[in-house]
C-alpha positions in Angstrom: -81.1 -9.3 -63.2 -80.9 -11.6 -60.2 -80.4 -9.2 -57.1 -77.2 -9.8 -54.6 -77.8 -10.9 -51.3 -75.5 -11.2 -48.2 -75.5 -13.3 -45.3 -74.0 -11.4 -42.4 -73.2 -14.7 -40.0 -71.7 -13.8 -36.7 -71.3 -16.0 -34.2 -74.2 -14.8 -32.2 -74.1 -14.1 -28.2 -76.9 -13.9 -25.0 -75.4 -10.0 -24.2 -77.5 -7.4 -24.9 -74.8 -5.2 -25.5 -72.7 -7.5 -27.8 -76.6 -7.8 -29.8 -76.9 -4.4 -29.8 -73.8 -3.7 -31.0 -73.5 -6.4 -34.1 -76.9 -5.5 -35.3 -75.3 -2.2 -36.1 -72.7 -3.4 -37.8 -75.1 -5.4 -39.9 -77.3 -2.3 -40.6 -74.6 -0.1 -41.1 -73.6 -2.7 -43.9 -77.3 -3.0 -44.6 -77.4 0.9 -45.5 -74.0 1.2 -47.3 -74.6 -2.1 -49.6 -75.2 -0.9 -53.4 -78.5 -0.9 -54.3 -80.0 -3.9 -55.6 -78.2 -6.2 -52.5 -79.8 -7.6 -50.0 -77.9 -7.9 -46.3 -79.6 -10.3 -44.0 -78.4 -11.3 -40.8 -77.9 -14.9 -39.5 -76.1 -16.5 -36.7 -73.7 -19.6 -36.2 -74.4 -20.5 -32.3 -76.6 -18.9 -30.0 -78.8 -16.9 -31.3 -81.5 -17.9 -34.7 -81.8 -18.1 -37.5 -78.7 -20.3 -38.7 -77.1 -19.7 -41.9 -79.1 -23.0 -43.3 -82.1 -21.9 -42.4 -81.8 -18.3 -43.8 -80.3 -20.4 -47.2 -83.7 -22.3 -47.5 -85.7 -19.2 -47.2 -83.8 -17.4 -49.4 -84.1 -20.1 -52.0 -81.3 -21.6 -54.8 -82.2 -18.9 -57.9 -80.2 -16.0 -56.1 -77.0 -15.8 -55.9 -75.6 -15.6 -51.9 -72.3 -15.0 -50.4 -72.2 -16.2 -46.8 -69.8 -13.1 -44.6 -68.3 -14.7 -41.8 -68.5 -11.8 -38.9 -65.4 -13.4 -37.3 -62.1 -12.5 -36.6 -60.0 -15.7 -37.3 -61.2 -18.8 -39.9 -61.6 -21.9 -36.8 -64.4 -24.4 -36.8 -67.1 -22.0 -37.4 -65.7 -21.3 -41.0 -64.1 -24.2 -42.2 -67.2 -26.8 -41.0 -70.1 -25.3 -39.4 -70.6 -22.6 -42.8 -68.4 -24.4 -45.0 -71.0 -27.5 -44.7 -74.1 -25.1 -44.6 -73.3 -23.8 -48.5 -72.1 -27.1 -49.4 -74.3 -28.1 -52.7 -76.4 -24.9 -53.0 -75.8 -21.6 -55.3 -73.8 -20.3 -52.0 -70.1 -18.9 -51.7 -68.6 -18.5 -48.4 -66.2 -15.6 -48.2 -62.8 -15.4 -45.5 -62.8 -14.3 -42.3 -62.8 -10.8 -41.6 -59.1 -11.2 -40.1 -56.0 -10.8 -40.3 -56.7 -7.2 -42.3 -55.3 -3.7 -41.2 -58.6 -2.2 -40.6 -58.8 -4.3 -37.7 -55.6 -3.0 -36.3 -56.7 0.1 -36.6 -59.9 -0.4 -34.5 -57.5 -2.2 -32.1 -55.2 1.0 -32.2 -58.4 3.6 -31.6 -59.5 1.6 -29.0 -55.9 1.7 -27.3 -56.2 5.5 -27.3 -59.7 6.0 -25.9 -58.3 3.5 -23.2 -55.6 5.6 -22.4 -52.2 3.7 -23.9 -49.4 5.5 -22.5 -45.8 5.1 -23.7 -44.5 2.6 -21.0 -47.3 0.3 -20.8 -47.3 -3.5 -21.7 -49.9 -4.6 -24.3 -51.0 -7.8 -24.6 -53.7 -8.6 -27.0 -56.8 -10.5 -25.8 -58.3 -12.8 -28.4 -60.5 -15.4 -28.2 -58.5 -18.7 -29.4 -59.3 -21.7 -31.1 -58.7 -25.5 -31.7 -57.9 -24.6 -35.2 -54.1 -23.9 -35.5 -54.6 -21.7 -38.4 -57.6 -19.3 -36.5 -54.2 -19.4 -33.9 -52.0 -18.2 -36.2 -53.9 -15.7 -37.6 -54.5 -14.0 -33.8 -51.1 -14.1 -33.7 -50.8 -12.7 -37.3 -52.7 -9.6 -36.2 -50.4 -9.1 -32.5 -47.6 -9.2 -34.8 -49.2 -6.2 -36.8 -50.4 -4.1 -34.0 -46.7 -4.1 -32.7 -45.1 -3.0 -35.6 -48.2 0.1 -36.0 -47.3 1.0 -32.4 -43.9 0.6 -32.5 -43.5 -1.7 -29.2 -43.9 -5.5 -28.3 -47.5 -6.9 -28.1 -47.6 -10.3 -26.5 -51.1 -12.2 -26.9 -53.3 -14.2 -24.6 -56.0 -16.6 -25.2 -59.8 -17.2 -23.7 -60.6 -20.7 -24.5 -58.7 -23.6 -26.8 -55.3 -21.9 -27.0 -52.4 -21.4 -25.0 -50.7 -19.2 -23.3 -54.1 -18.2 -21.6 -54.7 -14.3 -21.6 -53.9 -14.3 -17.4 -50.6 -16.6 -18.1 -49.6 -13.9 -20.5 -50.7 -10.9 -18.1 -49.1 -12.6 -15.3 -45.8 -12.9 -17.1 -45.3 -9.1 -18.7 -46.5 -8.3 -15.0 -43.3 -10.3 -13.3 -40.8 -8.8 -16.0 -42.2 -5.3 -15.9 -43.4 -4.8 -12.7 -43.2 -1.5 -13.1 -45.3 -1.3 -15.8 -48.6 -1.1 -16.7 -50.6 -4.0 -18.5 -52.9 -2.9 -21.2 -55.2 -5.6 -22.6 -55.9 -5.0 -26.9 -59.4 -6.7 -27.1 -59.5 -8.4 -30.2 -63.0 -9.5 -30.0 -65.7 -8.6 -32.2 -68.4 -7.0 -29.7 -69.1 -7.4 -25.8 -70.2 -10.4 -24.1 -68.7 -13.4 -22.6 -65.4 -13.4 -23.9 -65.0 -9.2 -22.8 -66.0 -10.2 -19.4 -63.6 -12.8 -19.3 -61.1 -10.5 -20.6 -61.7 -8.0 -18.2 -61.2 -10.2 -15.5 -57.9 -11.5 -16.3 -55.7 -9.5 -14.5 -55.1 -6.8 -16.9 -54.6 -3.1 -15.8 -56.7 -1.5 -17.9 -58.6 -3.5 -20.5 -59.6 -2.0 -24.2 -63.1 -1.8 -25.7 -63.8 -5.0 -28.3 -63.9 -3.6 -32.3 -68.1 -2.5 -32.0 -69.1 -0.6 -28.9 -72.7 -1.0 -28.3 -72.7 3.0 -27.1 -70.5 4.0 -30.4 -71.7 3.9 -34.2 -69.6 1.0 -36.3 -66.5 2.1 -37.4 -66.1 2.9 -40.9 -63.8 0.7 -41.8 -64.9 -2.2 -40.4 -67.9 -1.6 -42.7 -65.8 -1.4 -45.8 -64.3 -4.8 -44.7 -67.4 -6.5 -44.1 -68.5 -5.2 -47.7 -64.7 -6.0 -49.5 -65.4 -9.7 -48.0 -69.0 -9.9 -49.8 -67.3 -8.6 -52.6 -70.1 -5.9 -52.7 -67.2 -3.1 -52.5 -66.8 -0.9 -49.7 -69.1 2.1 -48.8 -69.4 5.2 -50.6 -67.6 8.1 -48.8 -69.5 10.6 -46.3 -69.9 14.2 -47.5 
């Protein structure tokens, strides 16, 4: 019997932190996969080796199912791994967003950052030239406000518009009484946290993985639903 394997891609990043932080994910995966798959890491931008290269090592007789580690299906999805499995023994699973274990990393991060009842939250996410990647930040803002029971208005880093400091700047002139609490819906730290952080924000929330904090649970069983490996087995 031919044995599963599992390309975790993520974008890849030049933090230590935000390294630190999806190799974890990735071995946490690693560790809960059922036995007889194989999880191997690869990387669409930054860092090596690339989901083609990983493909030609691992060869056309096993069966592979490329794992996007990335929130919203942009141009890293739809053409960057779409055209790396194009013509080999490959599938390419979804995104790991929109999905309500992502919401509820977003919420747990909310609380270890303090969310009180009167604050403003705007989620942070990265944006994208891809309408439908757009849509499906927006998607997930939509979710978080109806899990906390309040508005949550969302910003954009790069590609997308409002920016995350138009949208800070405007929840700050019609509440100015209120604090601003930024929802960091970003897969680990880096470039995009630091840019984040620096928008103007209050107080800003932790990405999903914290490089000082073990993976969270469910994030795992996502990563393993979109391999279609199942998700991890439960802890005694």
């Amino acid at each position: 019997m031919s044995r599963a394997t599992v390309i975790a891609a993520s974008h890849g990043t030049s933090s230590r932190a935000g390294r630190s932080a999806v190799a974890a994910l990735v071995a946490e995966v690693r560790a809960s996969a059922p036995v007889g798959c194989d999880v191997i890491d690869a990387f669409v931008d930054v860092q090596e080796p690339d989901v083609a290269t990983v493909l030609e090592v691992v060869g056309d007789d096993v069966d592979v199912t490329v794992v996007p580690l990335l929130l919203s299906a942009g141009y890293h999805v739809h053409v960057d791994l779409a055209e790396a499995v194009h013509g080999r023994r490959a599938g390419l699973a979804g995104a790991l967003g929109p999905d309500e274990r992502l919401v509820d990393v977003l919420v747990e991060r909310l609380r270890e950052a303090g969310l009180a009842p009167g604050d403003r939250v705007v989620l942070a996410a990265a944006g994208s030239s891809d309408a439908r990647a757009v849509e499906d930040s927006r998607a997930v803002a939509r979710r978080l406000g109806e899990r906390l029971g309040r508005l949550v208005t969302i910003g954009f880093l790069s590609a997308a518009r409002p920016t995350l400091a138009e949208t800070i700047g405007f929840a700050r002139a019609t509440h100015p009484l209120s604090r601003i609490v930024a929802a960091t819906y970003l897969l680990a730290p880096g470039y995009f946290h630091d840019l984040a952080a620096s928008a103007g924000a209050d107080v800003t929330a932790a990405p999903l993985l914290r490089a000082d904090a073990a993976p969270p649970p469910g994030l795992v069983g996502l990563v393993l639903d979109r391999a279609g490996v199942g998700a991890p087995s439960p802890v005694a």
